[in-house]
N, C-alpha and C positions, 0 to 999 in steps of 0.2 A: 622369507621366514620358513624356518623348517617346522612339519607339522609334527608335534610329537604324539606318541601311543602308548600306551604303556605294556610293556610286552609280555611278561607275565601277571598276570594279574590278582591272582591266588597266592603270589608269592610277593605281596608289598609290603615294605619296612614298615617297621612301624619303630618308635623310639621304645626301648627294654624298656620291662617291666619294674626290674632293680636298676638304682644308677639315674644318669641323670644325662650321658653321655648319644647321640646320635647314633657311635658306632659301638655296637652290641658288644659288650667284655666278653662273650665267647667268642668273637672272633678271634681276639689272637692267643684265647686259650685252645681251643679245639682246629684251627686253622693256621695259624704263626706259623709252628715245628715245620708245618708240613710245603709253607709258602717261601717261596724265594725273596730274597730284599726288596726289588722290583715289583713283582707283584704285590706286596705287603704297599709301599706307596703309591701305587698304584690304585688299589681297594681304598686308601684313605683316602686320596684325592680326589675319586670319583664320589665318594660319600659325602665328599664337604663342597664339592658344586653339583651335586644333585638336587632336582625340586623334590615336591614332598612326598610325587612317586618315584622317586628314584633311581628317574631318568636325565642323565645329559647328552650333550650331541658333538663336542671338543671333538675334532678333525686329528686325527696318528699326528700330521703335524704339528699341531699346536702343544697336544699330550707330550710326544717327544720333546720340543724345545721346552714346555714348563716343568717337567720333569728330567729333563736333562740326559733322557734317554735314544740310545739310539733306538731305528726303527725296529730291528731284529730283534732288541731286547724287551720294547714295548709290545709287538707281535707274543711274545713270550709270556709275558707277564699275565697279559688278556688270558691267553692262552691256560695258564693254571688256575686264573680264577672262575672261568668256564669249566676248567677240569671238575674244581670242588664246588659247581655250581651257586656260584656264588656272586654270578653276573649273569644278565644276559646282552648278547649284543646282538644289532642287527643294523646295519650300516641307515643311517648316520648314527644311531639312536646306542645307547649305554645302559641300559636297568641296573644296579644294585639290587639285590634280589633281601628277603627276609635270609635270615640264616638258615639252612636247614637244621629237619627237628637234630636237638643235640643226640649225639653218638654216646655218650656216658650214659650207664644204666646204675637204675640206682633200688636201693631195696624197696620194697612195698611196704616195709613195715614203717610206724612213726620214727621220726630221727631223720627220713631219707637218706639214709648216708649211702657209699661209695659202697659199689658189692664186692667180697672178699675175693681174690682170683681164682680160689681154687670152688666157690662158687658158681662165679661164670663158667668157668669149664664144666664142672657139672652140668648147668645151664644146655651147652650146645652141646653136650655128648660126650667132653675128652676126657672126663677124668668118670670114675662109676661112682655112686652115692655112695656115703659111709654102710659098712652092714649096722643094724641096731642090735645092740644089746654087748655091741664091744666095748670093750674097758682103755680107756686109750689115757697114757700117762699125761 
């Protein structure tokens, strides 16, 4: 019997707070665009035979034939989900991690909404603030 650990520990799933779903709707909001077909099945698979840390132990071979992948591609796929830390692995052992915190910034004011673009750049430097007391049509 393989002895499992849990390998990050600071970073365990837990079911979102909105929803009702296991795998968190910013994943394939903030993670999709950026993930390959394979790794996208890949992250749902291992989410749906995970225990409740988030760990499984499926063998490359086993992953490949139930996913119908080959090895190079399943090698890959790991591979980007590691990239956007969103796994960890550590031979036998598989972690699903929490999501990192989300990348979308939003305003401080009531409403929360989505900051204006020419905001953020303000923000980090790229654009200069407005001057005050311009008259702007």
């Amino acid at each position: 019997m393989i002895q499992k650990h849990i390998l990050v520990p600071q970073r365990l799933r837990r079911p979102p707070a909105t929803g009702w779903s296991w795998v968190d709707r910013r994943f394939l909001r903030e993670h999709g665009d950026h993930l390959s077909r394979d790794a996208i099945l890949l992250y749902l698979f291992l989410a749906a035979v995970a225990d409740r840390h988030g760990l499984s132990f499926y063998s490359d071979n086993t992953l490949s034939c139930r996913l119908r992948l080959s090895a190079s591609a399943l090698a890959q796929a790991r591979e980007e989900l590691l990239n956007r830390d969103l796994i960890a692995h550590q031979l036998p052992l598989v972690q699903v991690l929490s999501l990192p915190e989300s990348s979308v910034q939003r305003r401080p004011e009531p409403g929360q909404g989505l900051m204006m673009l020419g905001d953020l750049f303000r923000q980090v430097g790229v654009v200069p603030a407005p001057k005050q007391g311009r008259n702007t049509p």
